[in-house]
C-alpha positions as CSV (number, residue, x, y, z in Angstrom):
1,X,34.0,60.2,3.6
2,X,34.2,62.8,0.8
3,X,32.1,65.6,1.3
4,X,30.3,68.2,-1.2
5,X,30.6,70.3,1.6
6,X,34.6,70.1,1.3
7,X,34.7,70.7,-2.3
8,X,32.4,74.0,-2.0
9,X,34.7,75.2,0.8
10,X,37.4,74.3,-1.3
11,X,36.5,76.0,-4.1
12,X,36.4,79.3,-1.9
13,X,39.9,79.1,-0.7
14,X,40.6,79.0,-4.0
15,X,38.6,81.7,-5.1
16,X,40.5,83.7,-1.8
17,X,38.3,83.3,1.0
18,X,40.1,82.5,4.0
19,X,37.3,82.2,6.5
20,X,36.5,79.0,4.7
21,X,39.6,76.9,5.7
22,X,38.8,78.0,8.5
23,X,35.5,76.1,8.6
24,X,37.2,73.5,6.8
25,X,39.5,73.5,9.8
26,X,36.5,73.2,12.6
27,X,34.8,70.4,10.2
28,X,37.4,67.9,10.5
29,X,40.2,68.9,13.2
30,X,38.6,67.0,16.0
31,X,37.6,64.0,14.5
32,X,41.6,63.9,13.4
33,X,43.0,64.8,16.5
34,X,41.7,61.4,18.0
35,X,43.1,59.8,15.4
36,X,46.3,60.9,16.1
37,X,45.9,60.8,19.7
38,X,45.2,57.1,19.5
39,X,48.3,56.6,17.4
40,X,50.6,58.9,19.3
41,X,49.3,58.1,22.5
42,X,50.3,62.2,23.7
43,X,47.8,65.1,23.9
44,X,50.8,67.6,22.8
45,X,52.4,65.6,20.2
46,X,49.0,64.7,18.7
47,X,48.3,68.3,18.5
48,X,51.2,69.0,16.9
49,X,50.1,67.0,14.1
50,X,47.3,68.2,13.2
51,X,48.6,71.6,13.0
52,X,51.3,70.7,10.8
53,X,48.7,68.4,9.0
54,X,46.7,71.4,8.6
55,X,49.4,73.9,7.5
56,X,51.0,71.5,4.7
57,X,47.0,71.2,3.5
58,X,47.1,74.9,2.8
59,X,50.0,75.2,1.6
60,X,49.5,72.5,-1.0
61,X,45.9,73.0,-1.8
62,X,46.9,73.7,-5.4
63,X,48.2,69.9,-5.6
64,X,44.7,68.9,-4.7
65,X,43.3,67.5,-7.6
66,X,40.6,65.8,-6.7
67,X,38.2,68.1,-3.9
68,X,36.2,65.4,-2.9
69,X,39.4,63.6,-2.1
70,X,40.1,66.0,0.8
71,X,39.3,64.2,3.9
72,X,41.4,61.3,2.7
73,X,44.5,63.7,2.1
74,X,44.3,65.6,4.9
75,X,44.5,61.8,6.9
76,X,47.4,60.8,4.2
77,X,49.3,64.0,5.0
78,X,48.7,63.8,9.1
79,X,49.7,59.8,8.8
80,X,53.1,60.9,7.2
81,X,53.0,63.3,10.2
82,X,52.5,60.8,12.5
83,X,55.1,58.4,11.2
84,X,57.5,61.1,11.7
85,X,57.3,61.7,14.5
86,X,57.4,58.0,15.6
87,X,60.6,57.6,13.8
88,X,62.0,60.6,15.6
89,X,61.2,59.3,18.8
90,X,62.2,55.6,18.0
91,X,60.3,54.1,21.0
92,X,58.6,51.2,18.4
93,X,55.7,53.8,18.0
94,X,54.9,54.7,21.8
95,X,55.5,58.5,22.9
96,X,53.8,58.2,26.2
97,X,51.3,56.8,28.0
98,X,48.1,59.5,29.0
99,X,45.1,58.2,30.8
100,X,41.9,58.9,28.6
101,X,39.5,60.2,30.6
102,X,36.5,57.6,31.4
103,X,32.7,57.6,30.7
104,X,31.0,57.4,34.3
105,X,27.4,55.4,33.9
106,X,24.9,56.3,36.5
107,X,23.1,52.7,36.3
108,X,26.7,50.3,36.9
109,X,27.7,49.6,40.3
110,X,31.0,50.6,41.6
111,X,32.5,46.7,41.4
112,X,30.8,47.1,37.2
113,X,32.5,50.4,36.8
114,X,36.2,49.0,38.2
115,X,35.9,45.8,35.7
116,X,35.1,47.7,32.8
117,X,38.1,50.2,33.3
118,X,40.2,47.8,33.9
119,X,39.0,46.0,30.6
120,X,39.1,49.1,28.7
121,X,42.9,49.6,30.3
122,X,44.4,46.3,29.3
123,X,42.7,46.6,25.9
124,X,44.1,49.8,25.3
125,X,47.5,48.7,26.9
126,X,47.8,45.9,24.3
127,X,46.5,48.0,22.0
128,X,49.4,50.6,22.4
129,X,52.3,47.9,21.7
130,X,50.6,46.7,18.3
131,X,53.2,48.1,15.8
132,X,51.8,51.1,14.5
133,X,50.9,49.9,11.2
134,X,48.5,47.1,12.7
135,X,47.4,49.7,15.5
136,X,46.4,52.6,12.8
137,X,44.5,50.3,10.8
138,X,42.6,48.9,14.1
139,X,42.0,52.6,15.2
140,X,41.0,54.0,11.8
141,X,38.8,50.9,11.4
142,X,37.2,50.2,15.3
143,X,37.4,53.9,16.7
144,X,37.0,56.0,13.4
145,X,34.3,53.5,12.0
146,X,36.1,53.9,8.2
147,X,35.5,51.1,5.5
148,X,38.3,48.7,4.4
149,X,38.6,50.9,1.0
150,X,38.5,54.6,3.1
151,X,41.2,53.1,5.3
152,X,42.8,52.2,1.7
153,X,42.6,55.5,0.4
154,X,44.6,56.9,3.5
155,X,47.3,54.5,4.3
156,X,47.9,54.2,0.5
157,X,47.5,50.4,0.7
158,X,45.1,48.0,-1.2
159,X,42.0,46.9,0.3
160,X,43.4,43.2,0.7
161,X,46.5,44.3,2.9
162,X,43.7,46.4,4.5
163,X,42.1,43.2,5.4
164,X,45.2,41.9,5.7
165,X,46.1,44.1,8.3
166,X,43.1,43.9,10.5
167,X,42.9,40.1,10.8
168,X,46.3,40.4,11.9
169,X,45.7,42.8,14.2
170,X,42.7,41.0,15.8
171,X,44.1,38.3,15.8
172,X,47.4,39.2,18.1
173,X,44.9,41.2,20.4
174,X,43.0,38.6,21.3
175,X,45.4,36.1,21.6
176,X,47.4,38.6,24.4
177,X,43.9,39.2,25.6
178,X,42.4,35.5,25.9
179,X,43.9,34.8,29.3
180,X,42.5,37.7,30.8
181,X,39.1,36.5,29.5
182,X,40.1,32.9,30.5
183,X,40.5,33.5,33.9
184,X,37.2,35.7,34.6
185,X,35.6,32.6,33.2
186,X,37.0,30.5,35.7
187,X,36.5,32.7,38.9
């Protein structure tokens, strides 16, 4: 995920354009606000993080030695934001529970539509009480689409607790899920 387009804009910040964080800012802040979102499970608080996550960036671009590195810091430095704020709350990692908004097909039938919401609800009920260290690594992973080294590079953990991680996390989320699947099969 490292970008030439970073370092360039990088490199004008540095050279005192401000406009450029600012495209810096548009480039990536949406694309981290799910992220947090799906960790935080709250709109507000997810926010939040990504402004603070933002802020600490530019105030610490001089610490940045690597430009190329910056999409991975800027995760590293919202993921310390987000851990925060969990440990503030102390609810094991859930803030609150917000209804995503759901995708409406044209071609599925009412009774398809119901099904697959309630699917997508129990997954993403289970997925909430994961502890947040097996939940971020499923997001970053399933959601974010980020290879077992890029997730690496943002948790600060090796590629094999990576894997670790994720097999774990599978794992639990299907078992808590299989009797779900076991009695459609059945009906």
């Amino acid at each position: 995920m490292h970008s030439p387009e970073d370092s360039e804009l990088l490199s004008q910040i540095r050279s005192g354009n401000e406009r450029a964080f600012t495209d810096l800012y548009n480039k990536h802040r949406r694309r981290l606000l799910a992220y947090c979102f799906r960790l935080l499970q709250d709109r507000v608080a997810a926010e939040d993080v990504v402004q603070v996550a933002f802020q600490k960036a530019y105030e610490s671009l001089s610490s940045l030695n690597k430009p190329e590195l910056f999409f991975y810091w800027l995760y590293s430095i919202a993921r310390n934001e987000v851990y925060s704020v969990v440990r503030r709350t102390r609810k094991n990692g859930t803030i609150s529970s917000i209804d995503d908004e759901k995708d409406i097909w044209d071609e599925e039938t009412p009774h398809e539509l119901v099904l697959k919401n309630e699917l997508a609800e129990l997954v993403q009920y289970h997925l909430n009480h994961l502890k947040l260290e097996y939940r971020e690594v499923l997001i970053l992973r399933q959601y974010d689409k980020l290879s077992y080294a890029e997730i690496a590079a943002i948790t600060g953990d090796t590629i094999s607790s990576v894997e670790s991680r994720l097999f774990k996390a599978r794992k639990a989320l299907a078992k808590k899920l299989a009797p779900y699947f076991n009695e459609e099969e059945k009906s």
